[in-house]
ChimeraX commands (.cxc) that place a marker at each C-alpha (Angstrom):
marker #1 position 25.18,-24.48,23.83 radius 0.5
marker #1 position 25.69,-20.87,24.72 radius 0.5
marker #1 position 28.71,-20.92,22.93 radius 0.5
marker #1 position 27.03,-22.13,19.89 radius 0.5
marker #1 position 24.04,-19.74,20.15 radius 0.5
marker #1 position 26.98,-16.78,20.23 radius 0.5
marker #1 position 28.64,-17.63,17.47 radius 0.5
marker #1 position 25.08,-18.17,15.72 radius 0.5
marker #1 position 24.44,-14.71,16.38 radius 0.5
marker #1 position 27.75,-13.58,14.98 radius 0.5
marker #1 position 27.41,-14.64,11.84 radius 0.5
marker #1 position 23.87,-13.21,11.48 radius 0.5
marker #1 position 25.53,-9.65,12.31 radius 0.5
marker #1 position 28.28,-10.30,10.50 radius 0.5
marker #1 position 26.70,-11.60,7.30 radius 0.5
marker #1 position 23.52,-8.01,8.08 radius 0.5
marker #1 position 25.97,-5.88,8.35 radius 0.5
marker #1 position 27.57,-6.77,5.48 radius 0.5
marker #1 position 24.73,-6.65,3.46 radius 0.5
marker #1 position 23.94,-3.48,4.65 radius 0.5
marker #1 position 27.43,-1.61,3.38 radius 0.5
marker #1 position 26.99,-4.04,0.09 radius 0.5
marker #1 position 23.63,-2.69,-0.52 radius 0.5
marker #1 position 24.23,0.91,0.10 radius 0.5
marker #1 position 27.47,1.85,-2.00 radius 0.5
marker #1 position 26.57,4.65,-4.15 radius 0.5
marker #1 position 25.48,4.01,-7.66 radius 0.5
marker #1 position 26.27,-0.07,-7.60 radius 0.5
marker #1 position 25.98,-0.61,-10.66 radius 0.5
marker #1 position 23.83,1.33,-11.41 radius 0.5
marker #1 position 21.31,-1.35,-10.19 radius 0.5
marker #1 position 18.34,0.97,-9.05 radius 0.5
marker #1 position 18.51,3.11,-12.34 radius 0.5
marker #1 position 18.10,-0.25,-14.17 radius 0.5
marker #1 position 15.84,-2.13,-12.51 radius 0.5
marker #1 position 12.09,-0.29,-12.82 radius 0.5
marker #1 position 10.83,-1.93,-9.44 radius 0.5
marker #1 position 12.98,-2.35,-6.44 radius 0.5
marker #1 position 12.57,-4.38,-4.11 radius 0.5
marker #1 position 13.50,-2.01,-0.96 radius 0.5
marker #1 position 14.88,-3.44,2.62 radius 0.5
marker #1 position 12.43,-3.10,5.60 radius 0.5
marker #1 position 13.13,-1.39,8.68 radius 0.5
marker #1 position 13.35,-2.93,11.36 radius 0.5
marker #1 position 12.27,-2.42,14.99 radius 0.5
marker #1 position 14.10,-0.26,16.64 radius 0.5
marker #1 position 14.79,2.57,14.06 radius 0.5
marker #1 position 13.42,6.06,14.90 radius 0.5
marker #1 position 11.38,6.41,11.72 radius 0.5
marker #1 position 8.44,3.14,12.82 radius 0.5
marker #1 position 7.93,5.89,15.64 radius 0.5
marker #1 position 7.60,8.90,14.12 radius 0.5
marker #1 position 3.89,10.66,12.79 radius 0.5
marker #1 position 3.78,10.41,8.71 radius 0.5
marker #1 position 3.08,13.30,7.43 radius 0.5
marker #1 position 0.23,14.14,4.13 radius 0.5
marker #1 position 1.48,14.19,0.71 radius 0.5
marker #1 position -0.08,15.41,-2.57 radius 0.5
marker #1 position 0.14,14.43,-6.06 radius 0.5
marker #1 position 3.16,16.33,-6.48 radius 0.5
marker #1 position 5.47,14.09,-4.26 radius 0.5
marker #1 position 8.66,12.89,-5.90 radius 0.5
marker #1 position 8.30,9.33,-7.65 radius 0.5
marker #1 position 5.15,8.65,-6.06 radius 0.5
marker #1 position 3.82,6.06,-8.16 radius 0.5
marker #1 position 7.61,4.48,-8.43 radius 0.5
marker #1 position 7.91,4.47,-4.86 radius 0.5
marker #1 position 4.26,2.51,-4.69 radius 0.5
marker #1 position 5.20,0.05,-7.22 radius 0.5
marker #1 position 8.13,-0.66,-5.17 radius 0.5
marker #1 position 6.71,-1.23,-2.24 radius 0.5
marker #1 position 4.08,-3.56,-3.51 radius 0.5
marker #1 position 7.23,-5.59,-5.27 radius 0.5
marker #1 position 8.95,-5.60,-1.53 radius 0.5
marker #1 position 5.71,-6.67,0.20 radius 0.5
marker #1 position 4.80,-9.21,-2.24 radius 0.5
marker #1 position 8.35,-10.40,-2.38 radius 0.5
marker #1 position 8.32,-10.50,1.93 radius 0.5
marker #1 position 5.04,-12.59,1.54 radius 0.5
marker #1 position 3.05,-10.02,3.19 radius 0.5
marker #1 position -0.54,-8.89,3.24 radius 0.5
marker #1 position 0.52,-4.88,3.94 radius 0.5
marker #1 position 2.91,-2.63,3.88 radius 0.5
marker #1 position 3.63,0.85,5.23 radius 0.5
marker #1 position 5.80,3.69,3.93 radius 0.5
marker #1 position 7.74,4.29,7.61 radius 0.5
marker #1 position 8.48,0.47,6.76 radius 0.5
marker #1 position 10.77,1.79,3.91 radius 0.5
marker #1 position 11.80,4.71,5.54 radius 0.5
marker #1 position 9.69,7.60,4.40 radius 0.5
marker #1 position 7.52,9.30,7.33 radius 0.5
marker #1 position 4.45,9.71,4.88 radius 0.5
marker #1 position 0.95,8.48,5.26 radius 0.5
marker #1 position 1.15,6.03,2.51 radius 0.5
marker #1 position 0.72,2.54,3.26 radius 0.5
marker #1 position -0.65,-0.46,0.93 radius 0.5
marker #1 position -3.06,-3.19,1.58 radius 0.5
marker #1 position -3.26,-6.80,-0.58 radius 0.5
marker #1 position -5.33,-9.56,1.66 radius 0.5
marker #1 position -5.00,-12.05,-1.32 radius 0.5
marker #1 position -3.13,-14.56,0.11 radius 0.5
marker #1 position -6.42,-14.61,3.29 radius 0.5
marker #1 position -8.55,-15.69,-0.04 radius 0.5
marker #1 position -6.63,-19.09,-0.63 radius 0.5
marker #1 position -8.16,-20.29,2.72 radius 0.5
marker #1 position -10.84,-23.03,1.68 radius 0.5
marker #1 position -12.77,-23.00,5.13 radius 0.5
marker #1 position -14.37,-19.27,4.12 radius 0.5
marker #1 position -17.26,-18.73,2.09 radius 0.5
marker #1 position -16.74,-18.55,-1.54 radius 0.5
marker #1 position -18.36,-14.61,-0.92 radius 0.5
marker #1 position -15.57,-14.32,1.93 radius 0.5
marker #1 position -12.60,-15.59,-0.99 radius 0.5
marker #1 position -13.76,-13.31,-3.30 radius 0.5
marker #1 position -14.01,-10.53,-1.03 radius 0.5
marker #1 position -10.17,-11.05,0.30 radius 0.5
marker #1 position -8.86,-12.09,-3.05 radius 0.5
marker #1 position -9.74,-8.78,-4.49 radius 0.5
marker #1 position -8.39,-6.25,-1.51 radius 0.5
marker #1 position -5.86,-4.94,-3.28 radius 0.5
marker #1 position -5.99,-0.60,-2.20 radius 0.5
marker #1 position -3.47,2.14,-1.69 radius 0.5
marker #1 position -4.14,4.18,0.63 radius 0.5
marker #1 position -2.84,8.12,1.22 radius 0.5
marker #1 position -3.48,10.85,3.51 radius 0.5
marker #1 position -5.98,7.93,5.22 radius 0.5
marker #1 position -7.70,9.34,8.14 radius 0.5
marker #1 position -9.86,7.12,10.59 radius 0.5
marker #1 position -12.81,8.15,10.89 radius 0.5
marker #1 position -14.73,5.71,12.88 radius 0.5
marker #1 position -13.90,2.36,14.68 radius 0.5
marker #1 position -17.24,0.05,15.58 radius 0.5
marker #1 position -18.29,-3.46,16.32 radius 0.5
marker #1 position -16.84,-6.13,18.97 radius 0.5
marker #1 position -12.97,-6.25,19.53 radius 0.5
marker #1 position -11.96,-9.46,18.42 radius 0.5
marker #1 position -8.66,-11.42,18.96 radius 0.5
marker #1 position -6.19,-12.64,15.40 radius 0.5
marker #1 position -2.93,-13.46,16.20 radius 0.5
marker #1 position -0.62,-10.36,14.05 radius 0.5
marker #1 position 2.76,-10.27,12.98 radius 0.5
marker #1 position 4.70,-7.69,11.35 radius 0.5
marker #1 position 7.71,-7.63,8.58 radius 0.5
marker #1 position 9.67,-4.68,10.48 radius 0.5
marker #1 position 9.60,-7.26,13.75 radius 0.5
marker #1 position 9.87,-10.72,12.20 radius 0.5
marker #1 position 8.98,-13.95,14.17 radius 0.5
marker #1 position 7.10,-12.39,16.65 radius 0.5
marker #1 position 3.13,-12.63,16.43 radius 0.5
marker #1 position 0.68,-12.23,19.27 radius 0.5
marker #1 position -2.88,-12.08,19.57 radius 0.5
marker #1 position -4.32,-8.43,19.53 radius 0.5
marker #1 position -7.89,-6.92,20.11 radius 0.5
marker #1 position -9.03,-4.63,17.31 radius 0.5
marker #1 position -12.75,-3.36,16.49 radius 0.5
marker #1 position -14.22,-5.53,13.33 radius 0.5
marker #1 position -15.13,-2.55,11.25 radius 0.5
marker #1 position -13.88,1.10,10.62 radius 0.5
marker #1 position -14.65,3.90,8.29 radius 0.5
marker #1 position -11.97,5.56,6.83 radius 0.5
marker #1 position -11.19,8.65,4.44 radius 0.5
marker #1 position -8.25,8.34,2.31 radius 0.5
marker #1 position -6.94,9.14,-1.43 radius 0.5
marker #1 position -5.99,6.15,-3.76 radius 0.5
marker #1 position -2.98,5.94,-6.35 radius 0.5
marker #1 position -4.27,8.64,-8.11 radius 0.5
marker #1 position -5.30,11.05,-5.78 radius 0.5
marker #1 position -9.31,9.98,-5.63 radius 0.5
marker #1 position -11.02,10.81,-2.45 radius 0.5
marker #1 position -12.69,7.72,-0.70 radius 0.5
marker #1 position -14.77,7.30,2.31 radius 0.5
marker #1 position -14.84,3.67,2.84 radius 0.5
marker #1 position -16.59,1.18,4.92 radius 0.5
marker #1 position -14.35,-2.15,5.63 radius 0.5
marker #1 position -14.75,-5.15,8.16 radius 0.5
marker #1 position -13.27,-8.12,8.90 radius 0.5
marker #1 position -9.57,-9.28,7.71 radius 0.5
marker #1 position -9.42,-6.96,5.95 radius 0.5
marker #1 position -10.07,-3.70,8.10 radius 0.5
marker #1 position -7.38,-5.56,10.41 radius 0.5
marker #1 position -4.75,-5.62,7.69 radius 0.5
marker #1 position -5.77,-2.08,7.64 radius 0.5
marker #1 position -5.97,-0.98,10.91 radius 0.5
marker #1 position -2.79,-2.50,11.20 radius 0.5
marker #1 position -1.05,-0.47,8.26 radius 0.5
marker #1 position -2.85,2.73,9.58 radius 0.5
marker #1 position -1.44,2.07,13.04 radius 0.5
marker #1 position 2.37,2.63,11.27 radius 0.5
marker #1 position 1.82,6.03,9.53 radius 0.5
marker #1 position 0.61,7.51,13.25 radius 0.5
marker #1 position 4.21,6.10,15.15 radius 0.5
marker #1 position 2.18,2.56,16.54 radius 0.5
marker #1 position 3.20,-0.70,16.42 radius 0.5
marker #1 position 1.33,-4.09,16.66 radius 0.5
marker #1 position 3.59,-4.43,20.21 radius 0.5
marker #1 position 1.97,-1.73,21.75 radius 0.5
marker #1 position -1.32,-3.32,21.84 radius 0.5
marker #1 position -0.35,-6.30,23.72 radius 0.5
marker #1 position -0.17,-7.20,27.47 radius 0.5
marker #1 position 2.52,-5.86,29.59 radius 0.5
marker #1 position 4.04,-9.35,30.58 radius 0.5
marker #1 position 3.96,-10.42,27.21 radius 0.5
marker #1 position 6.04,-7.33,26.11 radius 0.5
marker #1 position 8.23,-8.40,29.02 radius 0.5
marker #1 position 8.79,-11.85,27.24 radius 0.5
marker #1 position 9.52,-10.91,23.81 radius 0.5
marker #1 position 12.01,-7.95,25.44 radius 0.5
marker #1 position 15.19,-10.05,24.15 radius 0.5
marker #1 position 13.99,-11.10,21.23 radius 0.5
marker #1 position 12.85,-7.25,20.30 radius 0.5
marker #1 position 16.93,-6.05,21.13 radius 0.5
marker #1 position 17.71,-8.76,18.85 radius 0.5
marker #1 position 16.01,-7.90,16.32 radius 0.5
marker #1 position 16.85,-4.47,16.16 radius 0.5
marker #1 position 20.54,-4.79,16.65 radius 0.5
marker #1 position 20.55,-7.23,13.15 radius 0.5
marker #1 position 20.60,-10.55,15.20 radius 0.5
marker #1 position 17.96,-12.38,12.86 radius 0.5
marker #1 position 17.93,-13.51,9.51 radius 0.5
marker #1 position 15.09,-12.90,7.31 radius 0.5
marker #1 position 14.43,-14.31,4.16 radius 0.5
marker #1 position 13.78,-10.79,2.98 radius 0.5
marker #1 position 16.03,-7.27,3.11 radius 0.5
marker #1 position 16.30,-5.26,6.07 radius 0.5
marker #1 position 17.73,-2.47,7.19 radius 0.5
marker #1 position 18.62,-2.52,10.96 radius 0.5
marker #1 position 19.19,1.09,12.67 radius 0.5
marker #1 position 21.54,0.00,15.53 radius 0.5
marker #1 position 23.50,-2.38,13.44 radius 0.5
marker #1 position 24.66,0.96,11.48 radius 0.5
marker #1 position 25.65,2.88,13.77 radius 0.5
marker #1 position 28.75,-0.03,14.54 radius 0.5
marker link #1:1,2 radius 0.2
marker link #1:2,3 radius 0.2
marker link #1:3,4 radius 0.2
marker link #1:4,5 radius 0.2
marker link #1:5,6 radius 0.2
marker link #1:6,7 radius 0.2
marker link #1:7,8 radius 0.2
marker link #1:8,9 radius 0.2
marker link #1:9,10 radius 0.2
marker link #1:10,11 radius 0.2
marker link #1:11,12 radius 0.2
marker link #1:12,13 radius 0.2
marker link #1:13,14 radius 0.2
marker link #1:14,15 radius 0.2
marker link #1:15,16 radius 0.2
marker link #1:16,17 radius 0.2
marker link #1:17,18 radius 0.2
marker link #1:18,19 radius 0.2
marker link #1:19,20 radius 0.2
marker link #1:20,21 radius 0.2
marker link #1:21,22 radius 0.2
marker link #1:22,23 radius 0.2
marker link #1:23,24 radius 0.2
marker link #1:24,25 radius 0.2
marker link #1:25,26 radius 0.2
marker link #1:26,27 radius 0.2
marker link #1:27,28 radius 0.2
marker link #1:28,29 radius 0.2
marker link #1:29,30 radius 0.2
marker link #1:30,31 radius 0.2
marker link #1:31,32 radius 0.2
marker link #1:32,33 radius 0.2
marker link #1:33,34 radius 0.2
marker link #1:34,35 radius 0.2
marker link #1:35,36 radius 0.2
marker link #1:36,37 radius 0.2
marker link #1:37,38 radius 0.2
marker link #1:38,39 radius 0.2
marker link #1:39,40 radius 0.2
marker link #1:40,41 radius 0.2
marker link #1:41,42 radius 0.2
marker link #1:42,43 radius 0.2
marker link #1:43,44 radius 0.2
marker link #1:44,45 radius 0.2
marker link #1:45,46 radius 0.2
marker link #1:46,47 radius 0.2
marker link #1:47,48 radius 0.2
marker link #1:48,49 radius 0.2
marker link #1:49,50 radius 0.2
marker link #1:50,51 radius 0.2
marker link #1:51,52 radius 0.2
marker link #1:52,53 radius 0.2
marker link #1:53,54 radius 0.2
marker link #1:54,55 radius 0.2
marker link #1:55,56 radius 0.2
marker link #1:56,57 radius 0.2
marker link #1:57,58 radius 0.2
marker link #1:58,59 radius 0.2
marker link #1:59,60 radius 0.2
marker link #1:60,61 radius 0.2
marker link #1:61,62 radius 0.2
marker link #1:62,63 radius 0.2
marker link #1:63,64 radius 0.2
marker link #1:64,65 radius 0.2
marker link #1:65,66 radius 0.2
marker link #1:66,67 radius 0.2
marker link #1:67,68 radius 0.2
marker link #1:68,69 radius 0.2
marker link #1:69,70 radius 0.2
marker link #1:70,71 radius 0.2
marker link #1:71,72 radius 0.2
marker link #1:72,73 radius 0.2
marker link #1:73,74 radius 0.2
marker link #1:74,75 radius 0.2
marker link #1:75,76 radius 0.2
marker link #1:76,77 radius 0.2
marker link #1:77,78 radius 0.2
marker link #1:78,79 radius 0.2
marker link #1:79,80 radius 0.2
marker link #1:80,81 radius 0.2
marker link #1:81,82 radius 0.2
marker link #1:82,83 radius 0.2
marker link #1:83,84 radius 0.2
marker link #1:84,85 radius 0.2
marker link #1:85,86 radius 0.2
marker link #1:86,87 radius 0.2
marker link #1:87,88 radius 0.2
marker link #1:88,89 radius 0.2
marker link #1:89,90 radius 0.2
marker link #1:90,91 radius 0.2
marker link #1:91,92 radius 0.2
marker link #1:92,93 radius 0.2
marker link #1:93,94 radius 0.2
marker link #1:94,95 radius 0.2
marker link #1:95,96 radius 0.2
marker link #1:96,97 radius 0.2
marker link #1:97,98 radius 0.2
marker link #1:98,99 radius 0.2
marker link #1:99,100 radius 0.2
marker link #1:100,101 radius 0.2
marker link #1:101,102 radius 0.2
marker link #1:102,103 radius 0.2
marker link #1:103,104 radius 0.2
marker link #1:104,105 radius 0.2
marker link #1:105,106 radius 0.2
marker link #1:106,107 radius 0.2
marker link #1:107,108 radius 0.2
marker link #1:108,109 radius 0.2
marker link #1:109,110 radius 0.2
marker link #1:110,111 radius 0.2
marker link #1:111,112 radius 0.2
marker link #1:112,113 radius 0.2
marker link #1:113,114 radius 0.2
marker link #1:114,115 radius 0.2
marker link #1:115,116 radius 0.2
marker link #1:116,117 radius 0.2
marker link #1:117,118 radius 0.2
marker link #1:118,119 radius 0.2
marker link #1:119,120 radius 0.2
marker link #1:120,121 radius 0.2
marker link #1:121,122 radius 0.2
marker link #1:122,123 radius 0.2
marker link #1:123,124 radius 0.2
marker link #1:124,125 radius 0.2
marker link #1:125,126 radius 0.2
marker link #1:126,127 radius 0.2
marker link #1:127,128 radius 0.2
marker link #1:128,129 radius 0.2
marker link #1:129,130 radius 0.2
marker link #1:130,131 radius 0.2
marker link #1:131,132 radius 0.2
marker link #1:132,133 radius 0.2
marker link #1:133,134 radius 0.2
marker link #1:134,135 radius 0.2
marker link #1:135,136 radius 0.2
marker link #1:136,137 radius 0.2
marker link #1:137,138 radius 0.2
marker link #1:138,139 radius 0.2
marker link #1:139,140 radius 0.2
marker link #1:140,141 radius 0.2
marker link #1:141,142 radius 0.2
marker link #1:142,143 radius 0.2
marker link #1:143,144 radius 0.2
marker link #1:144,145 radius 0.2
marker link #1:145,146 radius 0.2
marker link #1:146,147 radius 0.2
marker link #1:147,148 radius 0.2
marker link #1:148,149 radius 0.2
marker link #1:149,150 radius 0.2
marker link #1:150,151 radius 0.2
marker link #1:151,152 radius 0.2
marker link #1:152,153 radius 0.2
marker link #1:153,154 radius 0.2
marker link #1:154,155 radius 0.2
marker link #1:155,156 radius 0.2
marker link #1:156,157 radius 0.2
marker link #1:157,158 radius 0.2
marker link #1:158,159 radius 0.2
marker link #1:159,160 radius 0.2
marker link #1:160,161 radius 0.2
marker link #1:161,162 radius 0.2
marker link #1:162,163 radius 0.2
marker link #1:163,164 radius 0.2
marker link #1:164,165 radius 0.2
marker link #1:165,166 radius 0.2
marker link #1:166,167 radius 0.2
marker link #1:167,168 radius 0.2
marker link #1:168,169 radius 0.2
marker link #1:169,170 radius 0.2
marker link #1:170,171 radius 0.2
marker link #1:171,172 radius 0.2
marker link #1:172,173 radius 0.2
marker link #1:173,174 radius 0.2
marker link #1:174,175 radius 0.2
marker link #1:175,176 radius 0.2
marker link #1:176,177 radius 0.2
marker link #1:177,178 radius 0.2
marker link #1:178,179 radius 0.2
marker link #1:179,180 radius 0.2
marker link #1:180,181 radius 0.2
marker link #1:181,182 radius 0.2
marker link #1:182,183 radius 0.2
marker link #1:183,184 radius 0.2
marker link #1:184,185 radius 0.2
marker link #1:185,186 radius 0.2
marker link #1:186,187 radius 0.2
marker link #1:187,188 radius 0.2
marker link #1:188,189 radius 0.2
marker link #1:189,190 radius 0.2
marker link #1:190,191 radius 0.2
marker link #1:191,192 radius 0.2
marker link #1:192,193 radius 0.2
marker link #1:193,194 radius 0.2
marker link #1:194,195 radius 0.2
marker link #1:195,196 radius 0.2
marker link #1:196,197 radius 0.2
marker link #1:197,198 radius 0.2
marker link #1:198,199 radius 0.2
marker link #1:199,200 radius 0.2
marker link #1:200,201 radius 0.2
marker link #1:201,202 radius 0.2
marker link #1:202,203 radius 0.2
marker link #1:203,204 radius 0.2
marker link #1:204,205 radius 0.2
marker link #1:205,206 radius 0.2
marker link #1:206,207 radius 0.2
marker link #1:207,208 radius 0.2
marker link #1:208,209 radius 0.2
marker link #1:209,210 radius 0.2
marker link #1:210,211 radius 0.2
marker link #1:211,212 radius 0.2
marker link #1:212,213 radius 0.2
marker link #1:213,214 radius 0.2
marker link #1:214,215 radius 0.2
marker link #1:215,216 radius 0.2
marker link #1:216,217 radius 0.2
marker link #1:217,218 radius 0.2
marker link #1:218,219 radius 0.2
marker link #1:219,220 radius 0.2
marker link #1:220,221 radius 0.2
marker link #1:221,222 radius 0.2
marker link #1:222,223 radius 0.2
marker link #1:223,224 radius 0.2
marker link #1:224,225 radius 0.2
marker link #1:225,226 radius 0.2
marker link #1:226,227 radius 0.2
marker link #1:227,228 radius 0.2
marker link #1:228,229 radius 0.2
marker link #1:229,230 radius 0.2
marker link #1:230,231 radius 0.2
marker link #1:231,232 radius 0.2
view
């Protein structure tokens, strides 16, 4: 069985790592100067950039509304709900939030549907400004750390101050799913994962699965980029 599980694993790097010198040659093709969205590889755990503080942008940033279009193509192709900018390697605060997919679930309200279908935001520059309400429990996952979920605590409604796609100042009241999915994305431009805010013994249990993941030992159904895996 071990011997099986090894050789399971080798092919996964094998077959990453390969992908990841593929996908990176210089000009292939010419493929992202011909393709108007891209779908971009996710980071995965591990890599310095999920830890690091984004940092503001203004209008002026290069390929800002390319590099937002892309991202929504890479969440939406990852079946996801949100999607930060460290995800795709860029330390900015910049993050996107679509809780669609919530809106499909026929035990809500049809007020609750509509409310979910229609979250569809980009957020920039966001800046919390208040967190209120009773911490409640929803079980979280997270593209850059795929097949791990676990329940964490988060405040049911927040006020936040951010600038959309085209660089309109909001101050926003959300609650519910989808000031999670945002909480959540925030939580990524200041260095924080979804990990952090779960019990120490759990974090003890997923420890393998974590160096796994972020030495290319999974296989995703979407692209990733894995830092240690690199460096080989």
């Amino acid at each position: 069985m071990k011997l099986v599980q090894r050789l399971y694993y080798k092919l996964i790097y094998i077959t990453n790592r390969f992908y990841q010198q593929f996908y990176y040659l210089p000009n292939f093709c010419n493929f992202a100067n011909q393709k108007k969205n891209m779908i971009l590889p996710i980071i995965a755990y591990g890599d310095p950039v999920l830890r690091k503080m984004g940092v503001d942008i203004d209008k002026d940033y290069p390929n800002l509304g390319e590099l937002i279009e892309n991202m929504k193509e890479t969440m939406i192709n990852a079946r996801g709900v949100g999607l930060a900018a460290p995800q795709v390697n860029k330390a900015i605060r910049l993050f996107i939030v679509d809780t669609s997919p919530f809106g499909e679930d026929e035990d809500l309200s049809d007020q609750e549907r509509e409310y979910l279908s229609s979250f569809k935001k980009v957020f920039i520059n966001a800046k919390m400004i208040s967190e209120e309400g009773d911490e409640w429990a929803f079980n979280e996952g997270c593209l850059s750390i795929p097949y791990i979920t676990e329940d964490v605590f988060r405040q049911e409604k927040i006020t936040l101050e951010y600038f959309d796609e085209n660089f309109e100042k909001h101050i926003e009241v959300i609650e519910g799913l989808p000031a999670r999915v945002v909480q959540h994305e925030y939580d990524h431009i200041e260095g924080v994962l979804f990990i952090d805010k779960i019990a120490s013994l759990t974090k003890r249990l997923i420890k393998k699965k974590l160096e796994n993941i972020s030495k290319g030992l999974v296989s995703t159904d979407y692209k990733m980029k894995f830092h240690l895996l690199k460096k080989r």
